[in-house]
VOMARSE-420060 format. One record per residue: residue number from 1; residue in three letters; z, x, y of N, C-alpha, C in turn. Coordinates in Angstrom, 3 decimals, m for minus. Atoms other than C-alpha are relative to their C-alpha. Last residue first. Example, Ala and Ser with C-alpha at 12.3 -4.5 7.8 and 13.67 -1.06 7.14 Angstrom:
BEGIN
<2,Ser,<m0.060,m0.820,m1.190>,<7.140,13.670,m1.060>,<0.730,m0.770,1.090>>;
<1,Ala,<0.000,0.890,m1.190>,<7.800,12.300,m4.500>,<0.000,0.900,1.200>>;
***
This chain:
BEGIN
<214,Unk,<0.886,m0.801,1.067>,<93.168,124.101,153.611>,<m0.625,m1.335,m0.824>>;
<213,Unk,<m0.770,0.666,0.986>,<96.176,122.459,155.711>,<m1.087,m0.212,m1.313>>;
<212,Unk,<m1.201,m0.482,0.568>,<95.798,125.098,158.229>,<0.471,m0.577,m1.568>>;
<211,Unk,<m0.203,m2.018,0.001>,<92.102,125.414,158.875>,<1.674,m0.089,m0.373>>;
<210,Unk,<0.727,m0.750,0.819>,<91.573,121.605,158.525>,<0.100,0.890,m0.659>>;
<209,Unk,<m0.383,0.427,1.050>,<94.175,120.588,161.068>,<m0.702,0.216,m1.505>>;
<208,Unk,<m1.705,m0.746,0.260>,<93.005,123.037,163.150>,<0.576,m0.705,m1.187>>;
<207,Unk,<0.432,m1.764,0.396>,<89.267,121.798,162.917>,<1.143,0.470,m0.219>>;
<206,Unk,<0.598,0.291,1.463>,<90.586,117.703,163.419>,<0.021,1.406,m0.950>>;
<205,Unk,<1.001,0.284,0.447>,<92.482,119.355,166.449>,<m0.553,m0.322,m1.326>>;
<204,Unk,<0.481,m1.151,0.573>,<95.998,119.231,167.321>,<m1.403,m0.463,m0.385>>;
<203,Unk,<0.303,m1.069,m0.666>,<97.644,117.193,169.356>,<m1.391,0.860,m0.427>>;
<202,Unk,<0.583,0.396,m1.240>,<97.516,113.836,167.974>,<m0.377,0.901,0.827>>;
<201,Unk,<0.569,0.426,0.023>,<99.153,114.683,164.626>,<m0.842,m0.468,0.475>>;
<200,Unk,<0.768,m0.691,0.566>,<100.626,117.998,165.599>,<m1.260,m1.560,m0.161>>;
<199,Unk,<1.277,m0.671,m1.574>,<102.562,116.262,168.140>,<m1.108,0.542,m1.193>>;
<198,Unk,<0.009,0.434,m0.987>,<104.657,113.724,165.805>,<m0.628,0.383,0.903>>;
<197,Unk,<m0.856,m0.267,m1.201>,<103.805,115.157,162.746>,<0.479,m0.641,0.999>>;
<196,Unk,<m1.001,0.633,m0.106>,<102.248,113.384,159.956>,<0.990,0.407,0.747>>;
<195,Unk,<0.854,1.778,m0.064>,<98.608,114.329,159.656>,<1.358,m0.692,0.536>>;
<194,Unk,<0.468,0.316,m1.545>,<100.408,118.101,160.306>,<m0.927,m1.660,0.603>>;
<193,Unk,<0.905,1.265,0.078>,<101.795,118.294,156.837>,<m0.312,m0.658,1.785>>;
<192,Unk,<m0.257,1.105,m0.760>,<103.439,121.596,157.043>,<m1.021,m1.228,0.048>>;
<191,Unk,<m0.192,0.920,0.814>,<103.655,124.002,153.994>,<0.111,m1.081,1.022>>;
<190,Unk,<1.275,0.198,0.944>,<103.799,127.089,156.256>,<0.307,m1.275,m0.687>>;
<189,Unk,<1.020,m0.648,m0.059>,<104.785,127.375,159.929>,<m0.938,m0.132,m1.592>>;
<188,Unk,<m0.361,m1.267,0.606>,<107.406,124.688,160.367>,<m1.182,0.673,m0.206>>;
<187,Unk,<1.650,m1.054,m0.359>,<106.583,122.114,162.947>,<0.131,1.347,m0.610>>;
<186,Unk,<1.158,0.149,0.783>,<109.412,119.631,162.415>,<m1.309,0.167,m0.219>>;
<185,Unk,<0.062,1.655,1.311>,<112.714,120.772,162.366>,<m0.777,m0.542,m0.613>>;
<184,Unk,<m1.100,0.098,1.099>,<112.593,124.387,163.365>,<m0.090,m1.223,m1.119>>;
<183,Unk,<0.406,m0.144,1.122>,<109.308,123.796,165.416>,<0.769,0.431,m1.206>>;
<182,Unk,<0.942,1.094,0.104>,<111.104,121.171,167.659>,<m0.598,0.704,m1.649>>;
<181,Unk,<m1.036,0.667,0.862>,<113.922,123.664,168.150>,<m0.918,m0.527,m0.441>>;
<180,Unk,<m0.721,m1.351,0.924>,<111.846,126.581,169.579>,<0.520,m1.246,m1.198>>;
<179,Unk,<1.156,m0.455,0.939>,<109.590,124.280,171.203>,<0.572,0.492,m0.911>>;
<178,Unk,<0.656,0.803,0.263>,<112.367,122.792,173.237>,<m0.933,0.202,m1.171>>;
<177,Unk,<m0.786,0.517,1.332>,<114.102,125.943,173.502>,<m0.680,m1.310,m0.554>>;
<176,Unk,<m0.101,m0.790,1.035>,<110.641,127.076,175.475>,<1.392,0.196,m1.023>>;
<175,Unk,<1.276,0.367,0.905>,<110.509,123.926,177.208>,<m0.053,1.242,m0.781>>;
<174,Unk,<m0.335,1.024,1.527>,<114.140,123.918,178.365>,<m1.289,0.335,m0.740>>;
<173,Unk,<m1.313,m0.502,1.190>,<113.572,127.288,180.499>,<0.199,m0.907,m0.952>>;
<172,Unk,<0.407,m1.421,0.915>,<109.937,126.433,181.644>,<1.752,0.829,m0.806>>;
<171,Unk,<m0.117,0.036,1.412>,<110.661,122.799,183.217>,<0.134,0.980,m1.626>>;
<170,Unk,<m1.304,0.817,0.560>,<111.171,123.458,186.555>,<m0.011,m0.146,m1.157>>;
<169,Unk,<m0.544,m0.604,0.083>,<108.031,125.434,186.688>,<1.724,0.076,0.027>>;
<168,Unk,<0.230,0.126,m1.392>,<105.157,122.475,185.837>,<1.829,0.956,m0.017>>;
<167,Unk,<m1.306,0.317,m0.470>,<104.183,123.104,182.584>,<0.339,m0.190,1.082>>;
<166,Unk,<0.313,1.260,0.416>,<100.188,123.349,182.093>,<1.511,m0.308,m0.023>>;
<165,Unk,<0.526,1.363,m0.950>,<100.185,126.428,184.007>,<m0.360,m1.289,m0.198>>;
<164,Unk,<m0.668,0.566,m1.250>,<103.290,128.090,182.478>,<m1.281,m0.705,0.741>>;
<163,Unk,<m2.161,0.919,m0.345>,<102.466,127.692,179.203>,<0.197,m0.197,1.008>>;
<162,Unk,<0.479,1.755,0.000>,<98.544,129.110,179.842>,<1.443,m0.767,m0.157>>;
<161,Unk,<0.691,0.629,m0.909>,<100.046,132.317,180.909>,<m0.333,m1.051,0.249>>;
<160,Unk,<m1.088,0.418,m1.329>,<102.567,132.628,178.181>,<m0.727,m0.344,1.577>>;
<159,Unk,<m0.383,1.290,0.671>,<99.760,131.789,175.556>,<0.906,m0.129,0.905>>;
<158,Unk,<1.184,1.029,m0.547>,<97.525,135.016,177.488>,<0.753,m1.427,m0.365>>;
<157,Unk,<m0.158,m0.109,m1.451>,<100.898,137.184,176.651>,<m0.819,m0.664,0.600>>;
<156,Unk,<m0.778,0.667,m0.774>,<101.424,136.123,173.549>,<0.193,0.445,1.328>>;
<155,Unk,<m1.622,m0.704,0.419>,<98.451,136.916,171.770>,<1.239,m0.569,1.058>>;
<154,Unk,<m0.564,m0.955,1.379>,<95.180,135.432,171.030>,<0.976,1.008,m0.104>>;
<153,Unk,<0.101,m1.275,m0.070>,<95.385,132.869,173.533>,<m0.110,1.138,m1.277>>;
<152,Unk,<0.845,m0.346,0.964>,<93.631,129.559,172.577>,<0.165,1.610,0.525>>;
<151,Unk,<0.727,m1.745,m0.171>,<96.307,127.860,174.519>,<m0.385,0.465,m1.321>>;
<150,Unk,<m0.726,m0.585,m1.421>,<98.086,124.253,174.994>,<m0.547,1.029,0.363>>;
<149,Unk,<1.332,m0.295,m0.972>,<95.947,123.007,171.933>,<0.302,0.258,1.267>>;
<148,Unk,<0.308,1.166,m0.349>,<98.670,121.874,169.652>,<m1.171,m0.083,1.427>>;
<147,Unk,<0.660,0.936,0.614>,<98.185,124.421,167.130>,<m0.289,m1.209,0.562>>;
<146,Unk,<1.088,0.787,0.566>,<98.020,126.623,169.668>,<m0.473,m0.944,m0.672>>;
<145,Unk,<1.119,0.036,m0.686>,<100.869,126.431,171.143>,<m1.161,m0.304,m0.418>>;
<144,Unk,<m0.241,1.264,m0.240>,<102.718,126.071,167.986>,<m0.781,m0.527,1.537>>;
<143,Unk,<0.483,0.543,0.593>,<102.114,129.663,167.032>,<m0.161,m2.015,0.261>>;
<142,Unk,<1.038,m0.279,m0.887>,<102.919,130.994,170.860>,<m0.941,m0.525,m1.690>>;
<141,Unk,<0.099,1.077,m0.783>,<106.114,129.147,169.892>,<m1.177,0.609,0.389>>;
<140,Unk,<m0.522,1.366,0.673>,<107.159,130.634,166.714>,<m1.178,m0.802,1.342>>;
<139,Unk,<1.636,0.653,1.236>,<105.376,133.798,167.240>,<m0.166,m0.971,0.085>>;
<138,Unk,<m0.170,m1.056,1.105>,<107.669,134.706,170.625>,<m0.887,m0.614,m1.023>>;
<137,Unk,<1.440,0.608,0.850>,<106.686,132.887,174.068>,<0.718,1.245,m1.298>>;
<136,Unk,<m0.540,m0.822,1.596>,<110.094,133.328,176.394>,<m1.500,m0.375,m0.702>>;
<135,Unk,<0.629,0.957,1.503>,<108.794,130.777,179.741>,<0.254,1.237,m1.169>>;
<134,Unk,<0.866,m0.508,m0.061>,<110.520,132.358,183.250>,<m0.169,m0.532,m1.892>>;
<133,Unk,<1.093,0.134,0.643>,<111.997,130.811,185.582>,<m0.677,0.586,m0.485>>;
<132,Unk,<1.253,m0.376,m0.518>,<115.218,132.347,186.703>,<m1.186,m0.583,m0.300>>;
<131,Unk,<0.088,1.436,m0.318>,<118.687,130.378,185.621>,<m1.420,0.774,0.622>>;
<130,Unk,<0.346,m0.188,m1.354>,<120.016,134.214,185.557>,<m0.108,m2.157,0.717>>;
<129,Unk,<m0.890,m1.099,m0.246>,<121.602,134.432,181.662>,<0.046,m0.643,2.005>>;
<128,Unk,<m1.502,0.511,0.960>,<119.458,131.670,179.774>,<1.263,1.057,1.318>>;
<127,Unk,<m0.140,1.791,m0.132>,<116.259,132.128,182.430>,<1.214,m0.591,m0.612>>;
<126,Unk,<0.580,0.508,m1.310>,<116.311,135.852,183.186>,<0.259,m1.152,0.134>>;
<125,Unk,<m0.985,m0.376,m1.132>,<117.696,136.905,179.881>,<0.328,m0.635,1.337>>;
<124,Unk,<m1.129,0.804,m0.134>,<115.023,134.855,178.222>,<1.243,0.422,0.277>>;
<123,Unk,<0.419,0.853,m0.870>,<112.223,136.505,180.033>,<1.480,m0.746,m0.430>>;
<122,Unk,<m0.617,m0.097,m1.547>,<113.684,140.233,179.131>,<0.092,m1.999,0.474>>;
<121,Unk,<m1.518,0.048,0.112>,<113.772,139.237,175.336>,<0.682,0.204,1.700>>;
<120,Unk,<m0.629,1.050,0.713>,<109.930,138.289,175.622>,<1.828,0.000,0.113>>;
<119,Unk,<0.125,1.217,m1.292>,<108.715,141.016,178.116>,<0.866,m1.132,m0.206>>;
<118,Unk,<1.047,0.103,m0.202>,<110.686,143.944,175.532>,<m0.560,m1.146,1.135>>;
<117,Unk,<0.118,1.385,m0.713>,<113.785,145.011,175.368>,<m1.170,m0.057,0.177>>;
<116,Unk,<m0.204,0.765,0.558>,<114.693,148.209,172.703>,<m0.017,m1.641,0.864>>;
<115,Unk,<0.406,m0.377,1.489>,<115.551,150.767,175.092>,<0.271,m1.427,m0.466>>;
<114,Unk,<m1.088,m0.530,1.149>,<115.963,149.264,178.404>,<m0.851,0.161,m1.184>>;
<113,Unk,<m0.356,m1.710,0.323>,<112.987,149.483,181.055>,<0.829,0.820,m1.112>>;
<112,Unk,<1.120,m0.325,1.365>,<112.182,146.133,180.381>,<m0.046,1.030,m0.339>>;
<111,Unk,<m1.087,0.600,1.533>,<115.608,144.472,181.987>,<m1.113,1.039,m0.850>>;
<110,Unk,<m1.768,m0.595,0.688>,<115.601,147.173,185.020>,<m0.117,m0.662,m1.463>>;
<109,Unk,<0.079,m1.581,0.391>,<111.583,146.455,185.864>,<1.116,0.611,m0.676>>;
<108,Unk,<1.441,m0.207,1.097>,<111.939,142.534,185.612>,<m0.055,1.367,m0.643>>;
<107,Unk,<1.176,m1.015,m0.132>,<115.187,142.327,187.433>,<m0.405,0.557,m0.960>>;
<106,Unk,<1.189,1.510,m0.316>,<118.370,139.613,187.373>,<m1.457,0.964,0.486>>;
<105,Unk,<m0.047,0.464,m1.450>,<121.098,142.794,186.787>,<m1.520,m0.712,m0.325>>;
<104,Unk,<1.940,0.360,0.052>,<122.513,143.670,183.748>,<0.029,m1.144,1.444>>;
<103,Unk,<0.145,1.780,m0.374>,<125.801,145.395,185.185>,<m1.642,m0.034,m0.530>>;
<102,Unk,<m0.763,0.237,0.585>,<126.837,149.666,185.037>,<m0.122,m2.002,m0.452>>;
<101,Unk,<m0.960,0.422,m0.847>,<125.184,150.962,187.772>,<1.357,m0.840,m0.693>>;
<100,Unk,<0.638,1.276,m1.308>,<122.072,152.039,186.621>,<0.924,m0.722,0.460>>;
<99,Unk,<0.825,m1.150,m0.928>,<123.107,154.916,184.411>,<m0.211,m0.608,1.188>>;
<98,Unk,<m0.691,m0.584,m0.664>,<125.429,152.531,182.704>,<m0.234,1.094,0.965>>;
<97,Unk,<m0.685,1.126,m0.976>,<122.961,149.793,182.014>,<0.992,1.273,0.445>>;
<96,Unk,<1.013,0.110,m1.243>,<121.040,153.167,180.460>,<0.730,m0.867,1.137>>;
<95,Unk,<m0.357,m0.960,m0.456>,<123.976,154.235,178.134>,<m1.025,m0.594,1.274>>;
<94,Unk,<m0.913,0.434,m0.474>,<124.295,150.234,177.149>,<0.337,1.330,0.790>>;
<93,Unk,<0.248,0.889,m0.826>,<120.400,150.505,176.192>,<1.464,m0.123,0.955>>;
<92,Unk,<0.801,m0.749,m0.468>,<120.886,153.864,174.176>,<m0.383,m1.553,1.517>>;
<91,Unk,<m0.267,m0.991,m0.250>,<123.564,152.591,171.861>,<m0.704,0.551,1.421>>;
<90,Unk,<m0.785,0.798,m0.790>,<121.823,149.024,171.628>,<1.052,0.887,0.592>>;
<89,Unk,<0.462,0.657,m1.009>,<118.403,150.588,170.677>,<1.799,m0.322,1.225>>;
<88,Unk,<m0.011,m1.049,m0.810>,<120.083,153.159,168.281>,<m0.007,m0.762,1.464>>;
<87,Unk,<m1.553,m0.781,m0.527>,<121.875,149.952,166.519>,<m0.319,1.085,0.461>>;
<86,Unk,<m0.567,0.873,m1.226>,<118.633,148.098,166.704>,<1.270,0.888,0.349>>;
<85,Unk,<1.081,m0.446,m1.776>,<116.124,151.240,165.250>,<1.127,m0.794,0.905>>;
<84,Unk,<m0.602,m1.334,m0.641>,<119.234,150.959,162.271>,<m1.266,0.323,0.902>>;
<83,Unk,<m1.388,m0.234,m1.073>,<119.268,147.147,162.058>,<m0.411,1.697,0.071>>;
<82,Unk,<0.464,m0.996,m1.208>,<115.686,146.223,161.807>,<1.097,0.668,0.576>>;
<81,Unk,<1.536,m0.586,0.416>,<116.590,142.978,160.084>,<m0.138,1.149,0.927>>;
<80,Unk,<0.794,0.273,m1.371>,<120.739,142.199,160.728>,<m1.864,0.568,m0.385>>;
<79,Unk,<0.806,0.790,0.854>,<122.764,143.053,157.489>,<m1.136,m0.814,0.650>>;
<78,Unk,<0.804,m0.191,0.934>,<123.821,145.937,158.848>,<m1.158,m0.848,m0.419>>;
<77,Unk,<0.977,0.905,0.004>,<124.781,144.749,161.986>,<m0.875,0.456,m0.748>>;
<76,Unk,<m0.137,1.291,m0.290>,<128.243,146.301,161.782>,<m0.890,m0.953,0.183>>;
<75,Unk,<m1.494,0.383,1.317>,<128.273,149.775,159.814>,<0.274,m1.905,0.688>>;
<74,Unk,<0.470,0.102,1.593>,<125.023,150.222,161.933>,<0.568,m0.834,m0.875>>;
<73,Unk,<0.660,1.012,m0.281>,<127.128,150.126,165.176>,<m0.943,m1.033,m0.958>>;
<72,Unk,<m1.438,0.905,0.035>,<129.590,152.464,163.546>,<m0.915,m1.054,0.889>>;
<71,Unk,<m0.556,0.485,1.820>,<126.443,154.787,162.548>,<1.090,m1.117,0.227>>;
<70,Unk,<0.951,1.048,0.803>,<125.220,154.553,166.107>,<0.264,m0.024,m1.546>>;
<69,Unk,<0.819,m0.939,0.325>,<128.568,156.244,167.609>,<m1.233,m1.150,m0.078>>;
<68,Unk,<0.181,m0.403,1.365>,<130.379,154.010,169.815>,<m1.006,0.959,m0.535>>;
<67,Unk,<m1.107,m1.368,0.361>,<131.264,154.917,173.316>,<0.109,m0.045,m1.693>>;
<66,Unk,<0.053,m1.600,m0.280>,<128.294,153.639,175.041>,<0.865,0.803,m1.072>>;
<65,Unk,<0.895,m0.095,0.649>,<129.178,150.104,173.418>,<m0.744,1.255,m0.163>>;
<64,Unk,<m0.357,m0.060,1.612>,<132.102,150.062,174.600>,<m1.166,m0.043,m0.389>>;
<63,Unk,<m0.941,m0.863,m0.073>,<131.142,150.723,178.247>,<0.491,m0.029,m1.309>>;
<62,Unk,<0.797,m1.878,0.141>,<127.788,148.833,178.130>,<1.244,1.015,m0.440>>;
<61,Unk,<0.292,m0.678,m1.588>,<130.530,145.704,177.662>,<m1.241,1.576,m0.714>>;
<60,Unk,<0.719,1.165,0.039>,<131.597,143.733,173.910>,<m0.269,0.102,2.383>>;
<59,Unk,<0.612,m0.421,m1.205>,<132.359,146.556,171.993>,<m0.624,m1.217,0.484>>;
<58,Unk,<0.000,m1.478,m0.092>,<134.216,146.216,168.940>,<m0.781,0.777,1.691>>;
<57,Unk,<m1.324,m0.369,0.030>,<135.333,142.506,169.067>,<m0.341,2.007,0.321>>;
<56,Unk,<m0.697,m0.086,m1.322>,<131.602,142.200,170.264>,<1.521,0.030,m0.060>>;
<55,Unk,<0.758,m1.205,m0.681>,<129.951,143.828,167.025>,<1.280,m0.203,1.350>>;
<54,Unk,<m0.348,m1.409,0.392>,<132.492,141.827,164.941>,<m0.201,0.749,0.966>>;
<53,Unk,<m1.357,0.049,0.134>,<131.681,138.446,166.210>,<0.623,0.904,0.292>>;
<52,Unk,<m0.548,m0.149,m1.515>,<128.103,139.160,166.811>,<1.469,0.014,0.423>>;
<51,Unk,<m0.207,m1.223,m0.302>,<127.037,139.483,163.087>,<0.702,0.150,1.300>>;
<50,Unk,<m0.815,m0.448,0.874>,<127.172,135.466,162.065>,<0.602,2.005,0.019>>;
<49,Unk,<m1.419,0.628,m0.201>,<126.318,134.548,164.942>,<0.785,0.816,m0.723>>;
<48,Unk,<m0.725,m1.245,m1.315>,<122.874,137.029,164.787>,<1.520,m0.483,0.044>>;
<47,Unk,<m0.594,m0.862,0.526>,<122.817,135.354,160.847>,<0.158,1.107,1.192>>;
<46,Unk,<m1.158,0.014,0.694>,<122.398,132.210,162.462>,<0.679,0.890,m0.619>>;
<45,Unk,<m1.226,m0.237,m1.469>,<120.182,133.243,165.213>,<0.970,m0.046,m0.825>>;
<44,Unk,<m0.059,1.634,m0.106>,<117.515,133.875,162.039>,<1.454,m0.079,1.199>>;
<43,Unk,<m1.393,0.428,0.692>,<116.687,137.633,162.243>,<0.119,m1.330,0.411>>;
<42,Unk,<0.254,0.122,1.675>,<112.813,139.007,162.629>,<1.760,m0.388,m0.498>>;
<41,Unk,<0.885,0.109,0.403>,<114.474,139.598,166.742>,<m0.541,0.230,m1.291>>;
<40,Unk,<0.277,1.025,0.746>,<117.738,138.129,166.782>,<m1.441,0.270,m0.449>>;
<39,Unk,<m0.356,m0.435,1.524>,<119.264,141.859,167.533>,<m0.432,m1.266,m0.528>>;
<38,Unk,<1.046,m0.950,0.753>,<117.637,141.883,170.793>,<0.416,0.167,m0.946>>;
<37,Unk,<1.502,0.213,m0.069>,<118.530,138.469,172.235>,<m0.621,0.894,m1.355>>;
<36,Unk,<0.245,1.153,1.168>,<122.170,138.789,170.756>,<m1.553,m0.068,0.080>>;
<35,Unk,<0.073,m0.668,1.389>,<122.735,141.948,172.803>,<m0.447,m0.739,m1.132>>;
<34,Unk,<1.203,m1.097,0.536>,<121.075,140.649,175.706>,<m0.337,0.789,m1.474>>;
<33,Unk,<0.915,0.668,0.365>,<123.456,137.309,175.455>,<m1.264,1.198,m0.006>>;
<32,Unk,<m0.355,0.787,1.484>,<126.544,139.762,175.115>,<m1.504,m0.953,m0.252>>;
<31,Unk,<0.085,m1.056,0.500>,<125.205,141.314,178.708>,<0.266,m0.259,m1.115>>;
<30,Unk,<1.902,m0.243,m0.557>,<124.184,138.021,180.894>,<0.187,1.536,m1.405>>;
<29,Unk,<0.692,m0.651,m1.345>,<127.752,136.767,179.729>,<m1.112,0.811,m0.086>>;
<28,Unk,<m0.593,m0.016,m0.705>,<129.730,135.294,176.996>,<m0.487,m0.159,1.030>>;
<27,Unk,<0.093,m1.146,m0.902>,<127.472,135.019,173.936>,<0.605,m0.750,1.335>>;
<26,Unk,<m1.650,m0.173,m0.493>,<126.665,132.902,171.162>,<0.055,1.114,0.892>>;
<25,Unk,<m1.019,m0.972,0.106>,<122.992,132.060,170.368>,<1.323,m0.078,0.399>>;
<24,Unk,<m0.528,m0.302,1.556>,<121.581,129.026,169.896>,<0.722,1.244,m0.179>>;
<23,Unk,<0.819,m1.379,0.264>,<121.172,128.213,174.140>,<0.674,0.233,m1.859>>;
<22,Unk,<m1.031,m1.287,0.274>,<122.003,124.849,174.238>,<m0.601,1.155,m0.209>>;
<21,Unk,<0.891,m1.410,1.022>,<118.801,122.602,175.247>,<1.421,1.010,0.141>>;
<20,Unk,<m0.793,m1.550,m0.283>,<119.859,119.178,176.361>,<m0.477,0.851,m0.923>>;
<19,Unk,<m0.315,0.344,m1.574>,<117.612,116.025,176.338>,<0.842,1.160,0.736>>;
<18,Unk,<m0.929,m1.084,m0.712>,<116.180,117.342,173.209>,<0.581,0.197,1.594>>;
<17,Unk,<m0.867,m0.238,0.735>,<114.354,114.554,171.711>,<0.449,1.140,0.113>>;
<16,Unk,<m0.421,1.187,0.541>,<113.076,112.535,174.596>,<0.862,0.833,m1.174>>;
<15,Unk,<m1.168,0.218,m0.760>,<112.695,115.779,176.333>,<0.703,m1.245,m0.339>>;
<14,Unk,<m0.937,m1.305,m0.404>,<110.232,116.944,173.919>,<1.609,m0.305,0.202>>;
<13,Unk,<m1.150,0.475,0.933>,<108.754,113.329,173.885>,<1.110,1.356,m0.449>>;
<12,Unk,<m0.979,1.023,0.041>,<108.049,113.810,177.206>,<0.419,m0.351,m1.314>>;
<11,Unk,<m1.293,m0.423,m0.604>,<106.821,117.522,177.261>,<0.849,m0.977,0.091>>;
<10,Unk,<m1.215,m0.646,1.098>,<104.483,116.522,174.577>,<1.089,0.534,0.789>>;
<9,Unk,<m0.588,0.316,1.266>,<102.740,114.243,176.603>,<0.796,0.619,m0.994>>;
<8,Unk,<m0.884,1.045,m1.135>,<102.409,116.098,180.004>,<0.408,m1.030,m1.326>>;
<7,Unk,<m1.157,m0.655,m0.245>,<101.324,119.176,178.172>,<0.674,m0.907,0.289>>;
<6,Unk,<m0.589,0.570,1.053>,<98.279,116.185,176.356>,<1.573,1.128,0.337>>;
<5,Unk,<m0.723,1.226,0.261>,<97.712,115.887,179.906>,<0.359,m0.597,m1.339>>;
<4,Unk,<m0.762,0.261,m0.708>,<97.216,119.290,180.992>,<0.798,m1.314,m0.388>>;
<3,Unk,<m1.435,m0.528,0.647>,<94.978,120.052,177.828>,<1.387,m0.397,0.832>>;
<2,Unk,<0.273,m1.215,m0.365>,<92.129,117.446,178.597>,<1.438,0.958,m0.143>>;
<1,Unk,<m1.147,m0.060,m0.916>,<92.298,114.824,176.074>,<0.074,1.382,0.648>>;
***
């Protein structure tokens, strides 16, 4: 099956079982959903919910957020992975939005430039925040790529390439919650029985299936 048309198969049952794609985070506006982006990264969204409450009762603009220290940012997403690089990051990102005019604004160079944002947390800004096209690829889903033979990139920036040309560009904001959710439920990374998937089983190669399930 050439790869385009097993994209064109897994994007329909995809959409068969995620006809809507909520964004999992919580968040107000283009600037609350940045903060959630970059504090979910190595953190489960559930325990970003569970931190975001607080953070944004305490600062929930560049302008409160500028005006905390980073220890009192700390003192609130402790329990967050990576919290004290995140609580400089989010200190130092809300001084920058304020250098620049004060607004996250729908641009590549402005979102990547912030402390602490990288391609990945910019793209889903862009597309959750903007409505922009642009495909998010993080482990989860540049692991699940491959297994189902979408891309033989070896990192996520060659896996976001091949994503978008076997997607067609309407589709690139659901399809990367799509994936996201899919491999939650039933494409988990270790202990997965891939004979019995729904995409893995058909997707994926004899050799892959092999190599993972030892």
């Amino acid at each position: 099956m050439r790869r385009a048309e097993r994209a064109d198969r897994i994007g329909a049952q995809l959409d068969e079982l995620y006809p809507t794609t909520p964004i999992p985070l919580d968040h107000v506006d283009p600037y609350t959903l940045l903060v959630a982006v970059m504090l979910s990264a190595q953190t489960t969204d559930k325990k970003v919910n569970q931190v975001t409450p607080a953070l944004f009762a305490a600062a929930d603009s560049p302008t409160g957020m500028a005006a905390l220290e980073v220890e009192e940012i700390l003192g609130i997403i402790r329990e967050i992975g990576l919290a004290p690089t995140k609580a400089r990051n989010l200190k130092r990102m809300a001084e920058q939005i304020l250098e620049g005019g004060g607004e996250v604004i729908p641009d590549w160079d402005f979102l990547e430039s912030l402390a602490g944002v990288g391609h990945k947390t910019a793209s889903v800004v862009m597309a959750q925040a903007f409505g922009i096209p642009a495909f998010a690829v993080d482990t989860h889903i540049h692991r699940l790529a491959a297994r189902w033979g979408l891309s033989s990139g070896r990192n996520v920036v060659q896996t976001e390439r091949d994503l978008k040309a076997v997607f067609t560009e309407d589709s690139w904001i659901r399809r990367h919650l799509q994936i996201i959710y899919f491999g939650r439920e039933y494409c988990p990374a270790r202990n997965h029985d891939m004979t019995a998937c729904t995409i893995c089983s058909w997707a994926a190669t004899k050799k892959r299936i092999r190599e993972e399930m030892g």
